[in-house]
Phi, psi and omega in degrees: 000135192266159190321310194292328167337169174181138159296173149248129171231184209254154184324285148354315175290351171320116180277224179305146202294338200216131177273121161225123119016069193218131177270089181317348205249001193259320197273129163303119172292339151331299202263326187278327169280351175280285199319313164311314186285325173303300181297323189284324172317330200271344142143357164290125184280140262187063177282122181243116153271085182295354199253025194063188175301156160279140161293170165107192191264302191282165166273137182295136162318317194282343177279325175301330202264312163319263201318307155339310198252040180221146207289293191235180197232139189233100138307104225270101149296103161245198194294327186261028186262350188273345193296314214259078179313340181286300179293332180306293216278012194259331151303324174297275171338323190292312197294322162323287165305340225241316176274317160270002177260338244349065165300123175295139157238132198232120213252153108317142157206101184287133162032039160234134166325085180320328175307293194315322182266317192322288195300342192039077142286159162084208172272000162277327173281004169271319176309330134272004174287331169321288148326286171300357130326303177281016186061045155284146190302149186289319190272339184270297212321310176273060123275334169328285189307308186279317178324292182326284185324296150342240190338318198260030155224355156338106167292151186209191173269163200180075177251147163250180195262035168225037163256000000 
């Protein structure tokens, strides 16, 4: 099934208001867990993968199906999240729903330039040279790519880790 798919659901049907997007190995789990925590106190339900990325290329049903079943989407962008073919295609998804749904996406960009992900500059434009190193299809790589440019002209937040 491809990730941009989306169901259709009727307002209600959300299992959560809010999806987030994070590259574990990258974001202070310090700030992605205030932050969960902070939306769940406040009485917002809230998919959290605490347990981090997954390996492979695809997204797991059940994670696909979160995204379906979720209202708005907070993508964390930090220095390592473009690294992670797994946060790509979780963006691709998101950007799915946001078009045919019009589901809200609201980026982060933790201790990253927002230009830098637009433009994929920096350490997003070293993740893909990666990614084209390793032999990724040339058409998921630009679908990556405008998904990025998309989101990452969004409004968002634009935090660092001494703030």
């Amino acid at each position: 099934m491809d990730v941009s798919e989306s169901s259709s659901l009727a307002a209600g049907a959300y299992e959560y208001d809010v999806f987030l997007s994070f590259r574990g190995s990258d974001v202070t789990l310090g700030f992605a867990e205030v932050l969960f925590h902070g939306l769940k106190n406040a009485g917002v339900r809230v998919f959290w993968d605490g347990e981090g990325p997954v390996q492979g290329d695809f997204l797991p049903d059940g994670l696909l199906q979160a995204i379906k079943r979720s209202r708005i989407f907070i993508p964390i962008f930090s220095k390592d999240y473009t690294s992670s073919r797994f946060c790509l295609e979780q963006v691709v998804g998101m950007l799915g729903c946001r078009e045919r749904e019009g589901h809200m996406v609201i980026p982060i960009f933790y201790d990253v330039d927002p230009s830098d992900v637009r433009k994929q500059r920096g350490t997003t434009g070293e993740s893909f040279a990666l990614h084209e190193k390793r032999g990724v299809d040339p058409d998921r790589i630009q679908t990556w790519r405008q998904a990025l440019q998309e989101v990452a002209s969004l409004s968002g937040w634009e935090l660092h880790d001494n703030e």
